[in-house]
N, CA, C and O atoms as a GROMACS GRO file, in nm:
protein
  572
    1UNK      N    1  -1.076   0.529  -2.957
    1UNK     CA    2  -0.976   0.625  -3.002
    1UNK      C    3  -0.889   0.664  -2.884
    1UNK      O    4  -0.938   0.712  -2.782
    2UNK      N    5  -0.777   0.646  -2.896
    2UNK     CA    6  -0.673   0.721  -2.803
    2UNK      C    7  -0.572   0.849  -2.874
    2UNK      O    8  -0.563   0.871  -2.994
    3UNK      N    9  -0.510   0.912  -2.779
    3UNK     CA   10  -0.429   0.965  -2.823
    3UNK      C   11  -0.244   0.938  -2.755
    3UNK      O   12  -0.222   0.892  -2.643
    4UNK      N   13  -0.145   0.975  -2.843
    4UNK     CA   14  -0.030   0.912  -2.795
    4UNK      C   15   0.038   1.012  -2.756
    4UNK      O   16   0.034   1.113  -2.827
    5UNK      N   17   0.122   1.015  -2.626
    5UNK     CA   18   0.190   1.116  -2.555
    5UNK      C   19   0.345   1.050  -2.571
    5UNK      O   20   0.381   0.934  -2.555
    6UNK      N   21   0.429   1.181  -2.612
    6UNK     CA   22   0.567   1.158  -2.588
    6UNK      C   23   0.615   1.266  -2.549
    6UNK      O   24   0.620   1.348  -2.640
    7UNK      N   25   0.663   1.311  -2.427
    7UNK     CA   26   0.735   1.385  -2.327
    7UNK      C   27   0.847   1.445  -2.405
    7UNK      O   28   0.930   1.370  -2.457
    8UNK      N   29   0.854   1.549  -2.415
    8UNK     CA   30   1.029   1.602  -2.419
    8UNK      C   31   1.095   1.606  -2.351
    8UNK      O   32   1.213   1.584  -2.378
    9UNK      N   33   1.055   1.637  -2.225
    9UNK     CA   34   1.100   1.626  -2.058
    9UNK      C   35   1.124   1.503  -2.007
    9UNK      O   36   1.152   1.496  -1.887
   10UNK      N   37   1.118   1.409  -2.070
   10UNK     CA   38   1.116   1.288  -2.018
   10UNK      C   39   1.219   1.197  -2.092
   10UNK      O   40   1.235   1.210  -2.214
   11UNK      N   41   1.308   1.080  -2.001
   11UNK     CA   42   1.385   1.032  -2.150
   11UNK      C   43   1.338   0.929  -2.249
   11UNK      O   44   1.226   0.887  -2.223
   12UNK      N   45   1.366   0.903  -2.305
   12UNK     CA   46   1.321   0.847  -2.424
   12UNK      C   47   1.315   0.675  -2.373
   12UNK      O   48   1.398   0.598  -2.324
   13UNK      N   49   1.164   0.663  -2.416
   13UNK     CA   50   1.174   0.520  -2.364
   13UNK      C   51   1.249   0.403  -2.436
   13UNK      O   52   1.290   0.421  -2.550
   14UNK      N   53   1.267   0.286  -2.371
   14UNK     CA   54   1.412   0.222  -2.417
   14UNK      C   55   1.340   0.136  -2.493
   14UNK      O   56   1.403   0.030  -2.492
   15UNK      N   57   1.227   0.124  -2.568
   15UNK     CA   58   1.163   0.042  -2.703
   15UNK      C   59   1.096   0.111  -2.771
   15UNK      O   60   1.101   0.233  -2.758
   16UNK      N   61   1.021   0.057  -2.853
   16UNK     CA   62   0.927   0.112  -2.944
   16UNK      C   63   0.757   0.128  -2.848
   16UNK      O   64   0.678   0.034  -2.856
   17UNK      N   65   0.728   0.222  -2.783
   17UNK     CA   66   0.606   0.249  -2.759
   17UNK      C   67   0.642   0.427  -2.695
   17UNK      O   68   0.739   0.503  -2.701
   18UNK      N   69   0.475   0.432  -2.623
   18UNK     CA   70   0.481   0.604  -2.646
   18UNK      C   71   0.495   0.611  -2.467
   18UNK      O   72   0.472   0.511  -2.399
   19UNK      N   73   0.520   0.697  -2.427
   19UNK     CA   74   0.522   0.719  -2.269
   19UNK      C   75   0.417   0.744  -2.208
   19UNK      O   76   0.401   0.754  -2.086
   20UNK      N   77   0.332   0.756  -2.304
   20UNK     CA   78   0.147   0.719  -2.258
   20UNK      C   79   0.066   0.744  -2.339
   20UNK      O   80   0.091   0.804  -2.443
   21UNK      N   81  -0.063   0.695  -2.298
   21UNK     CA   82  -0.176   0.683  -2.423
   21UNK      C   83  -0.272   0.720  -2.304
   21UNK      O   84  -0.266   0.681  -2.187
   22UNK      N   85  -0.386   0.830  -2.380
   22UNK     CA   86  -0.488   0.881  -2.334
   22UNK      C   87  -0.579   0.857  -2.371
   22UNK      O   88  -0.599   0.893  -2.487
   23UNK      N   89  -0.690   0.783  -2.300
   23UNK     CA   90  -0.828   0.704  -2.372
   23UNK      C   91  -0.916   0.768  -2.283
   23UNK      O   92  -0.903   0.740  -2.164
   24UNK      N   93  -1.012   0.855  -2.320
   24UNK     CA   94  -1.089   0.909  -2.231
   24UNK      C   95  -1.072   1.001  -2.163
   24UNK      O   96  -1.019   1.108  -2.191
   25UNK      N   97  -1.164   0.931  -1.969
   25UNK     CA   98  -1.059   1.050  -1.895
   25UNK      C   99  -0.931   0.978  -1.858
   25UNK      O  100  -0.873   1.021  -1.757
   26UNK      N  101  -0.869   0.860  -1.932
   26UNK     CA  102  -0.786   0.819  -1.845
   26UNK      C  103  -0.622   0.790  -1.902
   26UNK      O  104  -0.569   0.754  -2.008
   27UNK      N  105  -0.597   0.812  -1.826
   27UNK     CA  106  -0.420   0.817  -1.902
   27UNK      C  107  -0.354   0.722  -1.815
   27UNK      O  108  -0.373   0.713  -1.694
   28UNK      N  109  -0.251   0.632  -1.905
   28UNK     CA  110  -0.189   0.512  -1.880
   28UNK      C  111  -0.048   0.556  -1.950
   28UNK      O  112  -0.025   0.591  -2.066
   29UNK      N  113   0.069   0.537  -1.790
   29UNK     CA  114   0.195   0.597  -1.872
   29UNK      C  115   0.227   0.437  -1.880
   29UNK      O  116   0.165   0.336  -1.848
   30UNK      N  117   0.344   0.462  -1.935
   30UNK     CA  118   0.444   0.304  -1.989
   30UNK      C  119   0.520   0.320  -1.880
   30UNK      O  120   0.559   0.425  -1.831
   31UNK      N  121   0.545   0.182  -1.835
   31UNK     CA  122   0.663   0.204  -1.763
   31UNK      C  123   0.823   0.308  -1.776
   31UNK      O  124   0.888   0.351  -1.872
   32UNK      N  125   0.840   0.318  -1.624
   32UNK     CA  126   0.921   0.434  -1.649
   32UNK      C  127   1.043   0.426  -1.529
   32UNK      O  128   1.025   0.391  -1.412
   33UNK      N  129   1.128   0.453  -1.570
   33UNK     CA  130   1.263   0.428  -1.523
   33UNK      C  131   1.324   0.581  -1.429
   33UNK      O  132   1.256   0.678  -1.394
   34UNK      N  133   1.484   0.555  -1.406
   34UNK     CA  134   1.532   0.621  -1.314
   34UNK      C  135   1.650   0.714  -1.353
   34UNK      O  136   1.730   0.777  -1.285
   35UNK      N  137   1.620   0.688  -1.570
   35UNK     CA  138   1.717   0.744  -1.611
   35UNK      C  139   1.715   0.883  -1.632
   35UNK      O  140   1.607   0.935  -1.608
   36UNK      N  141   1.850   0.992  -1.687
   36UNK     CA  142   1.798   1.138  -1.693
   36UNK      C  143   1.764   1.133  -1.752
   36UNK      O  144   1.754   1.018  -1.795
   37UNK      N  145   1.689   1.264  -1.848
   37UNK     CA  146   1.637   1.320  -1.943
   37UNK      C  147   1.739   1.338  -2.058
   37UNK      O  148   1.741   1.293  -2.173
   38UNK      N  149   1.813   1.406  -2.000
   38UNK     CA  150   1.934   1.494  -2.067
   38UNK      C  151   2.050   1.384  -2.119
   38UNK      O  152   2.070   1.395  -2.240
   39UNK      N  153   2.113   1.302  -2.066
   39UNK     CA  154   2.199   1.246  -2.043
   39UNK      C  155   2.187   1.097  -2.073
   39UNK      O  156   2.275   1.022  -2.116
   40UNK      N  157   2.050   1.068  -2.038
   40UNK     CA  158   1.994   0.921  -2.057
   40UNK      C  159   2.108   0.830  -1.974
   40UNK      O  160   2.102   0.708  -1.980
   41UNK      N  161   2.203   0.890  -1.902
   41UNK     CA  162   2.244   0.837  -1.770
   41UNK      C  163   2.103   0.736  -1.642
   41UNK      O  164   1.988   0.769  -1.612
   42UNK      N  165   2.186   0.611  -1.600
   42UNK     CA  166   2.072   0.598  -1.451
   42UNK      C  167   2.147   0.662  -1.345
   42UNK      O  168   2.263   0.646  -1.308
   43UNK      N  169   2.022   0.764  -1.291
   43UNK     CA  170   2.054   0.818  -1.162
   43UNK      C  171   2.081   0.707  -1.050
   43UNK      O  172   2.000   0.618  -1.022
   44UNK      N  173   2.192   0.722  -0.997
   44UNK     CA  174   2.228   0.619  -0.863
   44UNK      C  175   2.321   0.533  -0.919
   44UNK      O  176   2.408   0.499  -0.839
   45UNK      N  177   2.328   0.497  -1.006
   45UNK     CA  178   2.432   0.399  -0.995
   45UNK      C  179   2.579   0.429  -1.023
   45UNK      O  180   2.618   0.530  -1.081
   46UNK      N  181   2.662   0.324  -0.974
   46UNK     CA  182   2.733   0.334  -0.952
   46UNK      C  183   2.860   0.244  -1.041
   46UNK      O  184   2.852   0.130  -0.994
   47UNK      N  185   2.974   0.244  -1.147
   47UNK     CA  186   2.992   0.174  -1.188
   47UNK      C  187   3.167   0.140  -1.182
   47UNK      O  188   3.240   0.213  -1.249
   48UNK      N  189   3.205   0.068  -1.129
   48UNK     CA  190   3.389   0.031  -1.117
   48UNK      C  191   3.434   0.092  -1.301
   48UNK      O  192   3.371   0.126  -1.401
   49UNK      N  193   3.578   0.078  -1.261
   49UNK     CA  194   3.671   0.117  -1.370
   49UNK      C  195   3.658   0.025  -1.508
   49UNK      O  196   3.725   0.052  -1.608
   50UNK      N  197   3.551  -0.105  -1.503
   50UNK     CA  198   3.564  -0.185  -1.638
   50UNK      C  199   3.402  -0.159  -1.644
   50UNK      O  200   3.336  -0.252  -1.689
   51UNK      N  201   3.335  -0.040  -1.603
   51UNK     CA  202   3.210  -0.051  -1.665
   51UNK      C  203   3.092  -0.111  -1.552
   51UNK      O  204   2.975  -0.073  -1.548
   52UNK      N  205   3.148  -0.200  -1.476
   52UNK     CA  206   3.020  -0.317  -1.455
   52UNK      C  207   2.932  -0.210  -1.308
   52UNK      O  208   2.965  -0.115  -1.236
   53UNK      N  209   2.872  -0.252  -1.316
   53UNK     CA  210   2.744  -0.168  -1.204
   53UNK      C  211   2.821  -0.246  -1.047
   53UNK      O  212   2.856  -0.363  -1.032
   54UNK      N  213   2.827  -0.147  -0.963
   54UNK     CA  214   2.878  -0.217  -0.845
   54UNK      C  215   2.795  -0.175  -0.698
   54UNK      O  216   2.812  -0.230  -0.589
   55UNK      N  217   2.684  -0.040  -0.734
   55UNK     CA  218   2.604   0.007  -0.650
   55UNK      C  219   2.490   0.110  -0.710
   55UNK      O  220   2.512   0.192  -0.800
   56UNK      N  221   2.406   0.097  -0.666
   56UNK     CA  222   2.321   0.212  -0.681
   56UNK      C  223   2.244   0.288  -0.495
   56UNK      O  224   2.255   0.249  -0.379
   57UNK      N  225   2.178   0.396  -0.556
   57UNK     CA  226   2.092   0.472  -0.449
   57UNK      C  227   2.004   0.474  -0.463
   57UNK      O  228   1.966   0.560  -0.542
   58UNK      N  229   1.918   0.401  -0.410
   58UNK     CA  230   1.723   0.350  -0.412
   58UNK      C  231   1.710   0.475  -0.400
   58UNK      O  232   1.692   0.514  -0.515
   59UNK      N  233   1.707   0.603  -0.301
   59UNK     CA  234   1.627   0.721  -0.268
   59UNK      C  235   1.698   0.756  -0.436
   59UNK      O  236   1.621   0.720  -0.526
   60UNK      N  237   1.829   0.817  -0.486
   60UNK     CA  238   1.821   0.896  -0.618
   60UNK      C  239   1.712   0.820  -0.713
   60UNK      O  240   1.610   0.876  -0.754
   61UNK      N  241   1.750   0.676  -0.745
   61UNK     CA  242   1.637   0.661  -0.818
   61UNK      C  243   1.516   0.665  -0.821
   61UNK      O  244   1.459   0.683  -0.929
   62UNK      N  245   1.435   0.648  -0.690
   62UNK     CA  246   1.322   0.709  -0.653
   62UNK      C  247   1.318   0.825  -0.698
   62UNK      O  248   1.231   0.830  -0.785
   63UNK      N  249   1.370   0.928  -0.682
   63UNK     CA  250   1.332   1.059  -0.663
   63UNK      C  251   1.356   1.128  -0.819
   63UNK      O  252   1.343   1.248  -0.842
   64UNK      N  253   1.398   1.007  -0.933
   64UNK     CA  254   1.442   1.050  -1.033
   64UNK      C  255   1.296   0.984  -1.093
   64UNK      O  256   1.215   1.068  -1.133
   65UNK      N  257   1.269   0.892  -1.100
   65UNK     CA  258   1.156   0.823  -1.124
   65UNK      C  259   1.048   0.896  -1.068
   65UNK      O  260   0.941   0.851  -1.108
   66UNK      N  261   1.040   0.971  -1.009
   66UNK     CA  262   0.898   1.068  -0.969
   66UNK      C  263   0.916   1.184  -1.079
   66UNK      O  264   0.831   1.209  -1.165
   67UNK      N  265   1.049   1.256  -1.064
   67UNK     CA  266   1.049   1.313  -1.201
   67UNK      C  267   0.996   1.308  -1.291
   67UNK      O  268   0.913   1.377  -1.349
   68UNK      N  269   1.074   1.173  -1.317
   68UNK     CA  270   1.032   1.156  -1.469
   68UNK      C  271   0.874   1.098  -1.506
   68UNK      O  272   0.841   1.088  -1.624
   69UNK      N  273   0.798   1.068  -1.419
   69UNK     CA  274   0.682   1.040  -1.405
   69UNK      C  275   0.600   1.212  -1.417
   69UNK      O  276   0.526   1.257  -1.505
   70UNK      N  277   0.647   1.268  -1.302
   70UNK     CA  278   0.576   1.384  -1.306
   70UNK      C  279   0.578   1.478  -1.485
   70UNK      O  280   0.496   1.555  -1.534
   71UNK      N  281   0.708   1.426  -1.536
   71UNK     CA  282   0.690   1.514  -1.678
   71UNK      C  283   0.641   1.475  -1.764
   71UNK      O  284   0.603   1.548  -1.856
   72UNK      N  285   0.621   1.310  -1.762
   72UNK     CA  286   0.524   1.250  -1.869
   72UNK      C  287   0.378   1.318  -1.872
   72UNK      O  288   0.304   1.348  -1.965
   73UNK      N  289   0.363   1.332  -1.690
   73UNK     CA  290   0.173   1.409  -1.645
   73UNK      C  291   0.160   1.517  -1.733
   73UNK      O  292   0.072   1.530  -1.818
   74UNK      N  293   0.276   1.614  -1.701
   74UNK     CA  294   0.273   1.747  -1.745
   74UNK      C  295   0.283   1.731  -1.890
   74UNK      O  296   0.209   1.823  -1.925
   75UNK      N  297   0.315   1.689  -1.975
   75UNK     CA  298   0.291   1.658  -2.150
   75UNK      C  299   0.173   1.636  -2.174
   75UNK      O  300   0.114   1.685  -2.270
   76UNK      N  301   0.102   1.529  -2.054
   76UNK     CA  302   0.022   1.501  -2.119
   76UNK      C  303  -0.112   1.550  -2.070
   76UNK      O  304  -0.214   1.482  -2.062
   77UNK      N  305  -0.094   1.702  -2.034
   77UNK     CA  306  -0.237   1.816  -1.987
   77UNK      C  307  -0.252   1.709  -1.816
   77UNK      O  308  -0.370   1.707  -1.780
   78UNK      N  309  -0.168   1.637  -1.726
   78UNK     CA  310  -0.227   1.608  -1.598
   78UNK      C  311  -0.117   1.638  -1.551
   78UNK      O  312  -0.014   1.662  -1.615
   79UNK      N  313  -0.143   1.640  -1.356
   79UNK     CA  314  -0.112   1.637  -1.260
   79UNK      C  315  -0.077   1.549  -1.168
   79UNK      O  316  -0.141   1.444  -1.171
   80UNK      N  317   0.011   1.560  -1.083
   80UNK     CA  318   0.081   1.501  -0.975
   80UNK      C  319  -0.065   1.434  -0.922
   80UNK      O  320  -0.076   1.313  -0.944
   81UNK      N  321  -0.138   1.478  -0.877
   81UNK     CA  322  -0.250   1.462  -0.780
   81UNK      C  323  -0.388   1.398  -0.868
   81UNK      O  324  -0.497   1.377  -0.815
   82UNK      N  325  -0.358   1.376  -1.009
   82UNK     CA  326  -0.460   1.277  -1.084
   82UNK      C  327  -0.385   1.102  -1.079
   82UNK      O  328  -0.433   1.000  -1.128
   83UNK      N  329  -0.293   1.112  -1.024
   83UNK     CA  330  -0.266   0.977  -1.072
   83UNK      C  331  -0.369   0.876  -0.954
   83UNK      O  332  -0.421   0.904  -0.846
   84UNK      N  333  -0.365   0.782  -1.018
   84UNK     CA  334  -0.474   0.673  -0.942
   84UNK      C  335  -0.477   0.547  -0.886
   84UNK      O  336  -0.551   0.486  -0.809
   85UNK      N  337  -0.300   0.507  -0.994
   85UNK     CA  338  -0.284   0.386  -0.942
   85UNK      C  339  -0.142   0.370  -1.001
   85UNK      O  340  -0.106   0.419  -1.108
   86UNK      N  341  -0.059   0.291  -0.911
   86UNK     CA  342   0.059   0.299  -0.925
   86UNK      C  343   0.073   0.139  -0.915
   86UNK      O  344  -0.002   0.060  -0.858
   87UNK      N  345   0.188   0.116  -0.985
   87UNK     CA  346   0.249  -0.045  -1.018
   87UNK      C  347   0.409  -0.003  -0.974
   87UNK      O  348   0.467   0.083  -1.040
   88UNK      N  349   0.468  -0.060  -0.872
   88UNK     CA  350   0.636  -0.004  -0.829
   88UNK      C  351   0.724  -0.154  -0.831
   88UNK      O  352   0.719  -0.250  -0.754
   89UNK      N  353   0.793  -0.134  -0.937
   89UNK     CA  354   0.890  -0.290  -0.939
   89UNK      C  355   0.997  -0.283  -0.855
   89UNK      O  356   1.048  -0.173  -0.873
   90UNK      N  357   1.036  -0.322  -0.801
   90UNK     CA  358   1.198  -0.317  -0.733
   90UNK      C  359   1.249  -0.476  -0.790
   90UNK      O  360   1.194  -0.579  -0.827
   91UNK      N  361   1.378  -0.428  -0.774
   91UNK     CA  362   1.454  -0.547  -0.820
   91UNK      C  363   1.534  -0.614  -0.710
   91UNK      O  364   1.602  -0.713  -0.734
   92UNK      N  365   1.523  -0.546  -0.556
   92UNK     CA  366   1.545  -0.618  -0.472
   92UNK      C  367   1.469  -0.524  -0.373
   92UNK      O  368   1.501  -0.410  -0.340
   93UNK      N  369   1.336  -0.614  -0.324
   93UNK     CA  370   1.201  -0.560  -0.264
   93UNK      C  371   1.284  -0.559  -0.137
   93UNK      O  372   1.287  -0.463  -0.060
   94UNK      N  373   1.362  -0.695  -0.116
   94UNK     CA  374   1.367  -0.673   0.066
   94UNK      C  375   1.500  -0.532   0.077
   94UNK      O  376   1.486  -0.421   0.127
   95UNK      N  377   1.582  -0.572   0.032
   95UNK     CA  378   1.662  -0.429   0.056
   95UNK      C  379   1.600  -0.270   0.059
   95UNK      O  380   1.609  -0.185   0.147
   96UNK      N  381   1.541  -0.265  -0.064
   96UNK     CA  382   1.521  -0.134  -0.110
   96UNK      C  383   1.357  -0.059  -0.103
   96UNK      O  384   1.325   0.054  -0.139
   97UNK      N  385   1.260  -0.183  -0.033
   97UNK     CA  386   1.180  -0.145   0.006
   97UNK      C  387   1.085  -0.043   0.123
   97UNK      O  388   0.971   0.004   0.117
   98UNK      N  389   1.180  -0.038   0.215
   98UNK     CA  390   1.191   0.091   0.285
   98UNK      C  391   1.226   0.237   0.285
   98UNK      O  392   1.185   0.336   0.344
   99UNK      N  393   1.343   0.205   0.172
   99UNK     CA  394   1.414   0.326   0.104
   99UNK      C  395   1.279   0.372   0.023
   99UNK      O  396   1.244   0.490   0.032
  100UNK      N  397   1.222   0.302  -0.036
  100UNK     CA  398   1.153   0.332  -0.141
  100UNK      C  399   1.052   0.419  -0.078
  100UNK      O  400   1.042   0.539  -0.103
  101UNK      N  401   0.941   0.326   0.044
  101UNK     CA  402   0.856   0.337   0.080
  101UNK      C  403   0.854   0.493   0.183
  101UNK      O  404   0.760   0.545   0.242
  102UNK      N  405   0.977   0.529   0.174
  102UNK     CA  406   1.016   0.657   0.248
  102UNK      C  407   1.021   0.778   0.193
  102UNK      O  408   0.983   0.878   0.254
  103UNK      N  409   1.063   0.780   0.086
  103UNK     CA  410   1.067   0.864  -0.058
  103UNK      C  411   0.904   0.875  -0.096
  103UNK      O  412   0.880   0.989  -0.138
  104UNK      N  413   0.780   0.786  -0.094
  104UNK     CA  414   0.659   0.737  -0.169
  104UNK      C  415   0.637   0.838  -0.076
  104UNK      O  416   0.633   0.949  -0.130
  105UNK      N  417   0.613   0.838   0.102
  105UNK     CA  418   0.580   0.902   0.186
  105UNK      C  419   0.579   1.032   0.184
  105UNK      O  420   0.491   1.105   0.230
  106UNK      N  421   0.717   1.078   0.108
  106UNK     CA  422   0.778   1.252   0.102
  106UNK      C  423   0.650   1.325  -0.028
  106UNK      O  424   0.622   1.445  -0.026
  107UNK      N  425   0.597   1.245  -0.111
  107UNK     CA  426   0.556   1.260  -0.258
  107UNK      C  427   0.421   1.202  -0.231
  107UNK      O  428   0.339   1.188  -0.322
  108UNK      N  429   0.402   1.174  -0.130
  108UNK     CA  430   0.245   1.132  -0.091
  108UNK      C  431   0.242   1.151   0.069
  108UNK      O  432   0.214   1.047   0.128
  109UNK      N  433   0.259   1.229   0.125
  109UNK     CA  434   0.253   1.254   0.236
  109UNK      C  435   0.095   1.265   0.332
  109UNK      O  436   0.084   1.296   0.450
  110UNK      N  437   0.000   1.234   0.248
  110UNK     CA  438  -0.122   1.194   0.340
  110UNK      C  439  -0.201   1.047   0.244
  110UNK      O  440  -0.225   1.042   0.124
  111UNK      N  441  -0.225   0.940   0.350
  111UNK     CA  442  -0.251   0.820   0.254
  111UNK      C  443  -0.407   0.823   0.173
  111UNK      O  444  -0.459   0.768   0.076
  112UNK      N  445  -0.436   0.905   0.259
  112UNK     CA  446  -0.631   0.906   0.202
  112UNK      C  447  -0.650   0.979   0.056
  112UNK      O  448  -0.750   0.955  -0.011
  113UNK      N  449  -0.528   1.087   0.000
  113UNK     CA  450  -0.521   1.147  -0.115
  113UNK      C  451  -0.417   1.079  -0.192
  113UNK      O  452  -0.420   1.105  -0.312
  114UNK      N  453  -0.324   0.996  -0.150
  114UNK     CA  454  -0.193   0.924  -0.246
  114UNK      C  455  -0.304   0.791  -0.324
  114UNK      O  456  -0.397   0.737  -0.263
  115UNK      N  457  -0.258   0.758  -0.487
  115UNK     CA  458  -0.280   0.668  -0.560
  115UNK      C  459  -0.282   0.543  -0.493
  115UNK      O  460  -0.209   0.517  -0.398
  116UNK      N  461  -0.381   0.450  -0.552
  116UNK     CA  462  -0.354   0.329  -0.505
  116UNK      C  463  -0.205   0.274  -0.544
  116UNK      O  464  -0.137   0.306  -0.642
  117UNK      N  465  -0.177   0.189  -0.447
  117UNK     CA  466  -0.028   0.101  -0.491
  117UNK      C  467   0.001   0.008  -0.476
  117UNK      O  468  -0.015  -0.028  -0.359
  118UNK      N  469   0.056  -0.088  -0.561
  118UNK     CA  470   0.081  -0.245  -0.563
  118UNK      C  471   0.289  -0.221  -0.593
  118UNK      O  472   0.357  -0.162  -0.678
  119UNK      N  473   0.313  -0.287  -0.497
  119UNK     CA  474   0.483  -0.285  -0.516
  119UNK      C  475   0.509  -0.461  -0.522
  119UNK      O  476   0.451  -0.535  -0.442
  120UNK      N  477   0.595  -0.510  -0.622
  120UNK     CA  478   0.637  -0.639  -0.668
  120UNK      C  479   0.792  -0.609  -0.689
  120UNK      O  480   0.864  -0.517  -0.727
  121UNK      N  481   0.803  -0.735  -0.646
  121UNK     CA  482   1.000  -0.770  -0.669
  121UNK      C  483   0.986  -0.858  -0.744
  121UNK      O  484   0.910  -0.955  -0.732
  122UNK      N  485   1.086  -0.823  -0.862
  122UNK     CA  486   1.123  -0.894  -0.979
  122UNK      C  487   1.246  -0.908  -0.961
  122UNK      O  488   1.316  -0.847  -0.880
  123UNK      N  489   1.283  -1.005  -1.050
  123UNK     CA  490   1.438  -1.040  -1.086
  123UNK      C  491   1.539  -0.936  -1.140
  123UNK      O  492   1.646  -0.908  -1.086
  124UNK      N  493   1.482  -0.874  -1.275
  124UNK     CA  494   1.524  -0.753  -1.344
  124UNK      C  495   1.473  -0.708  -1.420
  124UNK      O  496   1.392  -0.779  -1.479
  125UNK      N  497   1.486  -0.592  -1.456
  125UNK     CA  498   1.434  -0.527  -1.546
  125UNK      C  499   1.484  -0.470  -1.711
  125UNK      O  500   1.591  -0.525  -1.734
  126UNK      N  501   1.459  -0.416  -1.784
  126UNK     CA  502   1.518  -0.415  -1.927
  126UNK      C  503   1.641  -0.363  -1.909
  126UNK      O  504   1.716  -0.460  -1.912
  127UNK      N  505   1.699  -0.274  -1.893
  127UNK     CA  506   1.782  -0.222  -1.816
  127UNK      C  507   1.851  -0.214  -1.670
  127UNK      O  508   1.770  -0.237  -1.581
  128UNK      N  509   1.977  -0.187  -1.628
  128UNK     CA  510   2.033  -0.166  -1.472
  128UNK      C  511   1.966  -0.055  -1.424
  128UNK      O  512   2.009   0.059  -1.408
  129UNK      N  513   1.831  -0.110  -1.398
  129UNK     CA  514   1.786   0.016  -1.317
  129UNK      C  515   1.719  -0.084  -1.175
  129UNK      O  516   1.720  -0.205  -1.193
  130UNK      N  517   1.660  -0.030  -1.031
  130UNK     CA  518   1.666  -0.101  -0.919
  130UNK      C  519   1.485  -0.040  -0.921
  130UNK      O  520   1.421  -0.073  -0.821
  131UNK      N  521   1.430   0.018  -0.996
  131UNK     CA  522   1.293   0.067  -0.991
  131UNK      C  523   1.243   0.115  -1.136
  131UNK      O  524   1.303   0.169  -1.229
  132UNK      N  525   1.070   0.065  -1.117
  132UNK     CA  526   1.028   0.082  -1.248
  132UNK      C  527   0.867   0.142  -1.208
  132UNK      O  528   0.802   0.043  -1.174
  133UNK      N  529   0.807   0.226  -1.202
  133UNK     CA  530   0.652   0.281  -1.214
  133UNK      C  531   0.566   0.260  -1.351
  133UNK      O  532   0.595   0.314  -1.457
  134UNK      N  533   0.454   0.172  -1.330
  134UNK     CA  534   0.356   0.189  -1.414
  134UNK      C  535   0.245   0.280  -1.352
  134UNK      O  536   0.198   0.249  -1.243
  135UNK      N  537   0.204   0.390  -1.417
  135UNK     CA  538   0.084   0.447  -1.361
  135UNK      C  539  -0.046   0.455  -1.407
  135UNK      O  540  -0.036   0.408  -1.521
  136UNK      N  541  -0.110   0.472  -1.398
  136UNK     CA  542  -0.230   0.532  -1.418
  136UNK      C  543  -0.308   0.649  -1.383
  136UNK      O  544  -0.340   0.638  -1.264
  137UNK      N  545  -0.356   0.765  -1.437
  137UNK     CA  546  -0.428   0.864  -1.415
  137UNK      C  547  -0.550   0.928  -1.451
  137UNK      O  548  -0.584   0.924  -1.569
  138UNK      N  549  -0.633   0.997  -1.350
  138UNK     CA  550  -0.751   0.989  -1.407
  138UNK      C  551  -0.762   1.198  -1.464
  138UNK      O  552  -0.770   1.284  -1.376
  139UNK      N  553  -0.760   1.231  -1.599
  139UNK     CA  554  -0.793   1.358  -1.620
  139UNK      C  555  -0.892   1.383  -1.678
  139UNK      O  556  -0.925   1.309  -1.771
  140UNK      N  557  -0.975   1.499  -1.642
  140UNK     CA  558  -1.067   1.456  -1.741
  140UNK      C  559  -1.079   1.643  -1.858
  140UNK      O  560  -1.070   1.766  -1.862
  141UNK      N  561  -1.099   1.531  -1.917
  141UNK     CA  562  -1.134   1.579  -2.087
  141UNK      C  563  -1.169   1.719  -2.072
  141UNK      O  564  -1.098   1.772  -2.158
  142UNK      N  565  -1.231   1.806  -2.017
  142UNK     CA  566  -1.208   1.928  -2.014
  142UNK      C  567  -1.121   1.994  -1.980
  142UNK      O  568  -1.136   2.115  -1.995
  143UNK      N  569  -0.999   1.946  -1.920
  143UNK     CA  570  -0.891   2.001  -1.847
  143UNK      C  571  -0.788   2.043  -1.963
  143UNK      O  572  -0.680   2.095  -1.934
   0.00000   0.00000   0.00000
């Protein structure tokens, strides 16, 4: 038996699934992006006069993507400090991997208490976004 979490605080994910499912003590968000809440805008980017994407800001989207991570926790009865394991896509690892890894530092600032983490460069993602978090968290059932 699980149960299904959908955030109000959070934007609406861009298919058909829930922004996490709680099995136990353990909660598994869906991947999650860098867009607002409000606006369903992507934070950082940047787009010329015919539309097309011509830049983004690894730190805004980072720091929008912790957001929006942190409000899926908070929906779903957890915390910043239960998560356990993190999955971080970039869509260009060698550029934006320092940016990233600098921002991870500000939001995990001691390594012996920050989630485990696996970071992979992909080609792209469903959307123009330059970062994607899968997490995992551990809460438990009395909380």
């Amino acid at each position: 038996m699980s149960d299904v979490v959908q955030a109000a605080g959070a934007p609406k994910p861009v298919g058909h699934y829930p922004h996490a499912r709680r099995v136990g003590d353990l909660l598994f968000l869906s991947g999650i992006g860098p867009r607002d809440p409000a606006t369903n805008a992507i934070v950082g980017n940047v787009h010329d006069a015919d539309g097309r994407l011509v830049s983004y800001d690894i730190d805004a989207q980072c720091r929008a993507v912790f957001a929006n991570v942190r409000a899926v926790l908070q929906a779903s009865g957890a915390r910043w400090d239960d998560l356990v394991d993190v999955t971080v896509y970039l869509t260009d690892l060698v550029h934006d991997f320092k940016g990233y890894n600098s921002v991870w530092a500000e939001y995990f600032p001691d390594p012996a208490t920050a989630p485990c983490r696996t970071t992979l460069g992909i080609g792209s993602l469903p959307t123009p976004i330059a970062i994607e978090l899968k997490c995992v968290a551990h809460v438990p059932e009395r909380r």
